[in-house]
C-alpha positions in Angstrom: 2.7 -13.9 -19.1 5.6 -14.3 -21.6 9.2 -13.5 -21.7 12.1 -12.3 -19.0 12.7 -10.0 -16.6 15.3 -7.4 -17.0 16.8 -4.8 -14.9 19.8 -2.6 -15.1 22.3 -0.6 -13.2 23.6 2.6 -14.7 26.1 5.4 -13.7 25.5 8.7 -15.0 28.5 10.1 -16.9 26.0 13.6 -17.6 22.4 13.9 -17.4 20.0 12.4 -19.9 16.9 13.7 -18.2 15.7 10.5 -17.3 12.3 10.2 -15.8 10.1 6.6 -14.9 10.2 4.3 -17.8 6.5 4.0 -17.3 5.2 7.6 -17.7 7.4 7.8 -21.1 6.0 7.4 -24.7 7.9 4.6 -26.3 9.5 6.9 -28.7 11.1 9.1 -26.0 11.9 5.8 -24.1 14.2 4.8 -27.3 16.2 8.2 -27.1 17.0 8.3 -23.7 18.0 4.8 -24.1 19.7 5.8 -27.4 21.8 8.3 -25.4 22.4 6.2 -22.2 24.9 4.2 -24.6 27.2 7.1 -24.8 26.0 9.1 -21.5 26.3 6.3 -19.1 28.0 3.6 -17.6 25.7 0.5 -17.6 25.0 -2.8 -17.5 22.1 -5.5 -17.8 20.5 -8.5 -15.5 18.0 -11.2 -17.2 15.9 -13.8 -15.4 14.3 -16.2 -17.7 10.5 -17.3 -17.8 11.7 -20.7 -16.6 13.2 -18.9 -13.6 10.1 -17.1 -12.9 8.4 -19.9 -13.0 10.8 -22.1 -10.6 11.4 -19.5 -7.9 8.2 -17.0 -8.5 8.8 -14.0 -9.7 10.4 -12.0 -6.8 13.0 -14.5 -6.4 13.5 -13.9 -10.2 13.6 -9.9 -10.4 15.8 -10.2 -6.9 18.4 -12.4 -9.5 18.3 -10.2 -12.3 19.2 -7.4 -10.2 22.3 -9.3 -8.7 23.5 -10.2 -12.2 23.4 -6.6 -13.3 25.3 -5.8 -10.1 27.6 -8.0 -10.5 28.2 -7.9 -14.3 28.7 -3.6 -13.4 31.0 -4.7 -11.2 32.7 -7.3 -13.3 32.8 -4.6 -16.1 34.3 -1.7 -14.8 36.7 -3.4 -12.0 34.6 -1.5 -9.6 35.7 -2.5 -5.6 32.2 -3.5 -4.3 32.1 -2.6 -1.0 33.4 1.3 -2.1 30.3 1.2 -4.5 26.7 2.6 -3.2 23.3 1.0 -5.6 20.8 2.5 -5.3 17.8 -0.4 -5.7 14.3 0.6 -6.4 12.1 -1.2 -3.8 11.3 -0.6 -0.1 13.0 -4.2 1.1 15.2 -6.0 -1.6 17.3 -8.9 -0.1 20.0 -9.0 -2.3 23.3 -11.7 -1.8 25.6 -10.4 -3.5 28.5 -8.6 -1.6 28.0 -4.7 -2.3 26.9 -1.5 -0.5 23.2 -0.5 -1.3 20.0 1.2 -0.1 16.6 0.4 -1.3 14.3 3.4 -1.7 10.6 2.8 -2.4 10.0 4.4 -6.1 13.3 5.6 -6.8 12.6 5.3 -10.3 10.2 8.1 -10.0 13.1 10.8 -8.5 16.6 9.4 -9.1 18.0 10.0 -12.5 19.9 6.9 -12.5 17.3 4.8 -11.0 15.2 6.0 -14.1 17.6 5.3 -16.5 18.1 1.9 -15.6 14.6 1.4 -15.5 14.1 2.8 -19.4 17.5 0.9 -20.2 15.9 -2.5 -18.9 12.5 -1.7 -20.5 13.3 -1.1 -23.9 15.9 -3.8 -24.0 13.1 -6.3 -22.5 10.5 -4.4 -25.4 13.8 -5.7 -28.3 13.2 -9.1 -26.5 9.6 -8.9 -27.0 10.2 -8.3 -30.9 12.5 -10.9 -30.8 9.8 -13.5 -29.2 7.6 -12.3 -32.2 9.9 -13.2 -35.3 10.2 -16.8 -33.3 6.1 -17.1 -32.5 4.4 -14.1 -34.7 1.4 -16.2 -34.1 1.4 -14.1 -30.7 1.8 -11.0 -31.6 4.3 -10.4 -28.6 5.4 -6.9 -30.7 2.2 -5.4 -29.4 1.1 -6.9 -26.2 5.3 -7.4 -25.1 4.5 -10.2 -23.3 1.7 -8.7 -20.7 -1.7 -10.6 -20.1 -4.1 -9.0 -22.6 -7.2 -10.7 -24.2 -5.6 -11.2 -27.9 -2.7 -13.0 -26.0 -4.8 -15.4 -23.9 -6.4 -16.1 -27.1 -3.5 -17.0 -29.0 -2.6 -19.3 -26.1 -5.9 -21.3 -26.4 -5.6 -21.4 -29.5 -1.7 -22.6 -30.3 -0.5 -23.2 -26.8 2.3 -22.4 -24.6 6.0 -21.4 -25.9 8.7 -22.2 -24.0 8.8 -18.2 -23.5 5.7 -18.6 -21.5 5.9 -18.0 -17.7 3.8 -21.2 -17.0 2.9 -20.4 -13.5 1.3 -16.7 -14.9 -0.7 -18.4 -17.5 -2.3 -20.9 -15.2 -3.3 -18.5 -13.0 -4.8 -16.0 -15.6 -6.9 -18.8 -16.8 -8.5 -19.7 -13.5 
């Protein structure tokens, strides 16, 4: 309900035993991230709440994707069209000019897929602990953001934040 979202795009420079983001504890999250900063080639894509909101948030992941492209790109002079990303998702549209595939769970079996995906969630989980020294009233350092009761309650209770995603709230609280 709060907060951006992040993707990544990493190259592997030697294995760091990446596995889905999700299915890792937070503190094993932190060392493969820890290690992607020397073991890897990487680079970030953010999509604001107030992008989420304005284009929903497909539309939103689909842009954070292209600016992590793109910055990769940008970063290490790579020739696009020589380049292959790999894009976790069975159909993602993307408009920038590059060679990619989209498999369906890729961050479940592709190393790099992984690593981007644990690179993009803990830098979105530093966000979250960001959003909470600006609103500690809520609590975004243990929910991160996501649409659980103490959340909803510290919305009734002090309203929205311009890190809000309007368009989740109002439909949570339907």
């Amino acid at each position: 309900m709060a907060g951006p979202v992040v993707s990544g795009c990493v190259y592997l420079t030697k294995s760091v035993h990446a596995r889905d983001s999700k299915q890792l504890s937070p503190t094993l999250r932190k060392s493969i991230y820890a290690q992607l900063h020397t073991d890897s080639l990487y680079s970030l894509g953010i999509a604001s709440a107030d992008e989420i909101d304005r284009l929903n948030i497909h539309q939103a992941t689909l842009r954070s994707f292209e600016r992590a492209i793109a910055a990769f790109v940008r970063k290490y002079s790579l020739p696009p069209h020589q380049t292959l990303f790999v894009i976790d998702g069975r159909h993602v549209p993307i408009s920038i000019p590059v060679a990619y595939l989209c498999v369906e769970k890729a961050d479940q079996y592709i190393e790099p897929v992984s690593a981007a995906s644990i690179l993009a969630k803990v830098t979105r989980d530093y966000l979250t602990e960001l959003m909470h020294l600006l609103y500690p009233a809520y609590l975004f350092n243990k929910h991160r953001g996501y649409g659980t009761r103490e959340h909803a309650q510290a919305i009734r209770k002090n309203g929205y934040t311009p890190l809000h995603r309007r368009s989740f709230v109002l439909h949570a609280f339907r």
